[in-house]
RONU-412290 format. One record per residue (C-alpha): x, y negated, z; residue number from 1; residue in three letters. Coordinates in nm, 3 decimals. Layout:
REM residues N
<site><x>X</x><y>Y</y><z>Z</z><nr>NUM</nr><rest>Ala</rest></site>
...
//
This chain:
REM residues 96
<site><x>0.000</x><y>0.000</y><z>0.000</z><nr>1</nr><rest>Unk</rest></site>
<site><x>0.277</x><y>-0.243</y><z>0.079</z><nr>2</nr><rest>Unk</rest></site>
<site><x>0.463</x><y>-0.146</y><z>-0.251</z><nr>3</nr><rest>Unk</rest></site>
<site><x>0.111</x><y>-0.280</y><z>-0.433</z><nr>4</nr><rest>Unk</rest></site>
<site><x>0.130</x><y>-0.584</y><z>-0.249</z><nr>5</nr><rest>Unk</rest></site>
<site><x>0.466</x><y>-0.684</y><z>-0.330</z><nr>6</nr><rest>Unk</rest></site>
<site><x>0.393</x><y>-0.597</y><z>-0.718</z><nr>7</nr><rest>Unk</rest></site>
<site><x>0.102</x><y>-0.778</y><z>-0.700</z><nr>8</nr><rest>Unk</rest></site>
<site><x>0.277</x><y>-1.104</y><z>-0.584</z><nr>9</nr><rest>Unk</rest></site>
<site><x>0.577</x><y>-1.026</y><z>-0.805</z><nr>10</nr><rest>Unk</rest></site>
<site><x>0.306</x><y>-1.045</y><z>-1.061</z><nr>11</nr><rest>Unk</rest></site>
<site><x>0.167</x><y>-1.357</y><z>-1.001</z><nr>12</nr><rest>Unk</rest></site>
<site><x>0.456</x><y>-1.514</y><z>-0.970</z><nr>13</nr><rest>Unk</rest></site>
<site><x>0.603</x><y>-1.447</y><z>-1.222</z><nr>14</nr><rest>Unk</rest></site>
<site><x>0.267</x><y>-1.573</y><z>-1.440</z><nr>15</nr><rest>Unk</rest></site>
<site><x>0.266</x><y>-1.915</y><z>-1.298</z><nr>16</nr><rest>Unk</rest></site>
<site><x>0.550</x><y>-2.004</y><z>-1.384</z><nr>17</nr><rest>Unk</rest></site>
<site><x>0.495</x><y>-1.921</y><z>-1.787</z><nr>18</nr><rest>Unk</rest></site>
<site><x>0.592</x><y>-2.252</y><z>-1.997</z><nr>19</nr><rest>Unk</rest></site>
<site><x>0.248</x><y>-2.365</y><z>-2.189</z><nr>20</nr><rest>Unk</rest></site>
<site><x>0.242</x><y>-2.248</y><z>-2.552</z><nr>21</nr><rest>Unk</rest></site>
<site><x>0.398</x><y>-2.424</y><z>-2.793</z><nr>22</nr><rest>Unk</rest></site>
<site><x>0.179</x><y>-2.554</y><z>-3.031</z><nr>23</nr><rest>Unk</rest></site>
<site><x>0.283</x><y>-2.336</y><z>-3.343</z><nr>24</nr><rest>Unk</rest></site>
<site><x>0.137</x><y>-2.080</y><z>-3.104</z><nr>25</nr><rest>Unk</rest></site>
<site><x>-0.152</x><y>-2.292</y><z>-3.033</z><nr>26</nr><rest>Unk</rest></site>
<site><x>-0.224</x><y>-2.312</y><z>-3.406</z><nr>27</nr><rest>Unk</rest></site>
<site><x>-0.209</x><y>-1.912</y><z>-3.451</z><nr>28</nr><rest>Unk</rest></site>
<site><x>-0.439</x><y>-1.857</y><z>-3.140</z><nr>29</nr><rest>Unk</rest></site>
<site><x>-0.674</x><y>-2.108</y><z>-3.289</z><nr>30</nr><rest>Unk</rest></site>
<site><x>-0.641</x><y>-1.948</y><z>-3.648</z><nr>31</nr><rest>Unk</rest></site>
<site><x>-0.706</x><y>-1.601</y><z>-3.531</z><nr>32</nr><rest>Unk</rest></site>
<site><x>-1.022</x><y>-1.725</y><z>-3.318</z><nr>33</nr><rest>Unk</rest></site>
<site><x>-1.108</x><y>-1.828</y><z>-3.642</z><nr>34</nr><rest>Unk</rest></site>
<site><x>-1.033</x><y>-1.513</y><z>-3.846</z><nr>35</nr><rest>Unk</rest></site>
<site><x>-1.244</x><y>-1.334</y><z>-3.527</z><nr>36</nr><rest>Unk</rest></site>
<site><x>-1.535</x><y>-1.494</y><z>-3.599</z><nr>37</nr><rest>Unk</rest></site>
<site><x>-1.572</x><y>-1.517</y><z>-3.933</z><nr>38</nr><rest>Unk</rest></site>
<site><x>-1.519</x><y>-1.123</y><z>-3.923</z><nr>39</nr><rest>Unk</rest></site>
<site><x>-1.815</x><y>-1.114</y><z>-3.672</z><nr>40</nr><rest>Unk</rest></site>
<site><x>-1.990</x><y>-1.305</y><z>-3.915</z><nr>41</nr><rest>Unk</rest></site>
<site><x>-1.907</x><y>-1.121</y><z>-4.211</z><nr>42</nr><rest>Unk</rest></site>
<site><x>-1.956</x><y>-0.755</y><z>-4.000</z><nr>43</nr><rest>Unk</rest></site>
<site><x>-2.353</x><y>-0.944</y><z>-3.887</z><nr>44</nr><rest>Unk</rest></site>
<site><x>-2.409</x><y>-0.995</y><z>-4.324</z><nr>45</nr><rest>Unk</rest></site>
<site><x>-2.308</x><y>-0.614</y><z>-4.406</z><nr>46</nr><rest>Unk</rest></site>
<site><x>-2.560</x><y>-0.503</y><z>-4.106</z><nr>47</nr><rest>Unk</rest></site>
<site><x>-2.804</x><y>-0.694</y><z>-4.233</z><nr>48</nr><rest>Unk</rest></site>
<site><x>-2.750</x><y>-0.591</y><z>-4.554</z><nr>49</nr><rest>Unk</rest></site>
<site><x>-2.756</x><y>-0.198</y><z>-4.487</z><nr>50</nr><rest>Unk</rest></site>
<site><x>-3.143</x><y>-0.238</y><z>-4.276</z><nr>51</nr><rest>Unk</rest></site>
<site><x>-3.261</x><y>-0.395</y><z>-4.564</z><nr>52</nr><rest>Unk</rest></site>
<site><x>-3.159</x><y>-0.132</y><z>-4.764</z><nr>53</nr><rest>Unk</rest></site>
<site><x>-3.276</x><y>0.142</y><z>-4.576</z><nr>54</nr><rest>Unk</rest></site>
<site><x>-3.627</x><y>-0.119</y><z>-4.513</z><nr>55</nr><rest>Unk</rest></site>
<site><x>-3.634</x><y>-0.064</y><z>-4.884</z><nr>56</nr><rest>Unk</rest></site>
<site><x>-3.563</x><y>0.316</y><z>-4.901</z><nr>57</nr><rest>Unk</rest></site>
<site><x>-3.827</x><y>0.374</y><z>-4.665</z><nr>58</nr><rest>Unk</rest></site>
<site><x>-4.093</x><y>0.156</y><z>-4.858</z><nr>59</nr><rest>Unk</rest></site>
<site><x>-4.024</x><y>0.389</y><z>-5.163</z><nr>60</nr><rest>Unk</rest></site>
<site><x>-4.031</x><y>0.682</y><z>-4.954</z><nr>61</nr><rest>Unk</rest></site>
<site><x>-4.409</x><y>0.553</y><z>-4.880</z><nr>62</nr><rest>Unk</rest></site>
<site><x>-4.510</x><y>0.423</y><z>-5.190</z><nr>63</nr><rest>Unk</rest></site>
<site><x>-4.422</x><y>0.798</y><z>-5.347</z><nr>64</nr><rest>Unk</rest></site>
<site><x>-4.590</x><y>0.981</y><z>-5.038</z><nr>65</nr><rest>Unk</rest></site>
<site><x>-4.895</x><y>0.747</y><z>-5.147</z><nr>66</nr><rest>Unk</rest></site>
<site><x>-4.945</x><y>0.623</y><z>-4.832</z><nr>67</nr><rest>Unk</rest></site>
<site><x>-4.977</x><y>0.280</y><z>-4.742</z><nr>68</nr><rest>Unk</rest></site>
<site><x>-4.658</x><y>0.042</y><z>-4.710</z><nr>69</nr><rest>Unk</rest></site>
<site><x>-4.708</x><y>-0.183</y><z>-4.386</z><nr>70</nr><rest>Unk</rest></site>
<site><x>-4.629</x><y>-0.528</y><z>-4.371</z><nr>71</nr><rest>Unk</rest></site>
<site><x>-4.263</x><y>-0.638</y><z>-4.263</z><nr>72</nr><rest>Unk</rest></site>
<site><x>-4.190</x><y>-0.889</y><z>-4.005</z><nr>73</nr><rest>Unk</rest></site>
<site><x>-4.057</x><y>-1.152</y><z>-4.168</z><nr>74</nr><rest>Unk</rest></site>
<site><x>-3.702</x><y>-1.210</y><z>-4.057</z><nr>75</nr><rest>Unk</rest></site>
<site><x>-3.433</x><y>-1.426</y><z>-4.150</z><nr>76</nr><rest>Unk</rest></site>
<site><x>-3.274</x><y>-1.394</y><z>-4.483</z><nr>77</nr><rest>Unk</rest></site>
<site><x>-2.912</x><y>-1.244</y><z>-4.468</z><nr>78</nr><rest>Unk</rest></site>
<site><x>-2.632</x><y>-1.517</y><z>-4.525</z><nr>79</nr><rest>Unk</rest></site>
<site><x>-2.310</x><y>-1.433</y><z>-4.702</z><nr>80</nr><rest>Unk</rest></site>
<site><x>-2.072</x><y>-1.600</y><z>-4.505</z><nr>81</nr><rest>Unk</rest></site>
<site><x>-1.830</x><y>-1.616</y><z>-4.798</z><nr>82</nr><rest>Unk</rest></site>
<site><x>-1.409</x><y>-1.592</y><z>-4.790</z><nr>83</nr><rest>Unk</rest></site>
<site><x>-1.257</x><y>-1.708</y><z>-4.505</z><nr>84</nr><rest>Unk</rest></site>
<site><x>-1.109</x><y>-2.026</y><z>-4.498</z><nr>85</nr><rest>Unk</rest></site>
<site><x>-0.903</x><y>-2.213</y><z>-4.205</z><nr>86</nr><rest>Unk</rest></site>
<site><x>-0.849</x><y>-2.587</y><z>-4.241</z><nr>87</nr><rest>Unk</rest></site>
<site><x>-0.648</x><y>-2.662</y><z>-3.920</z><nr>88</nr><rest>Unk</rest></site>
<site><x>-0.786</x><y>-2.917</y><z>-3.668</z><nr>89</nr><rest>Unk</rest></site>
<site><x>-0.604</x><y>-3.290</y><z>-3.743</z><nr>90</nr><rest>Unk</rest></site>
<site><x>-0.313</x><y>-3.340</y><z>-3.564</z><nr>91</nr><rest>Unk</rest></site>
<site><x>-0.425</x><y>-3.617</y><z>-3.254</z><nr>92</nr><rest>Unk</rest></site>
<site><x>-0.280</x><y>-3.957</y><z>-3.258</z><nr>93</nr><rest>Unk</rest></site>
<site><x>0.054</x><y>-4.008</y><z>-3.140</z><nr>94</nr><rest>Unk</rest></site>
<site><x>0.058</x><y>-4.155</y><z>-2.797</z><nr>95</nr><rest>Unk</rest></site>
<site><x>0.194</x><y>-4.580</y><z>-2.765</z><nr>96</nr><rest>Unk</rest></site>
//
């Protein structure tokens, strides 16, 4: 238990006293927030994509059966989020 205790504060020492990022890092963590979400939004398209493929597959399946095809609830159309693209946030002012 002691031996936990003294990594533990070993540990946290040794984090607070990390420099800040530079900001070439900055810029990549921001860039690859960026890339994260646009996948998220491109991975959200392809889903809805595939239901309303399968909404459509079913429909048929009816239709053929000749039974009847209920009404869908109307949802939002799916939105191609397009290639990604990163325009980097302006650089601020520099300081008088």
């Amino acid at each position: 238990m002691t031996l936990a205790a003294a990594l533990l504060g070993t540990a946290a020492a040794a984090w607070a006293t990390l420099p800040p990022p530079s900001p070439e890092a900055q810029a990549k963590a921001a860039e690859a927030k960026a890339k994260a979400a646009h996948a998220g939004k491109v991975a959200a398209f392809q889903t809805c994509q595939a239901q309303d493929r399968v909404v459509a597959e079913f429909q048929a399946g009816l239709r053929a059966a000749g039974k009847p095809v209920p009404t869908p609830v109307p949802t939002p159309a799916c939105v191609d989020p397009g290639p990604f693209v990163y325009t980097p946030p302006a650089a601020p002012a520099p300081k008088q």
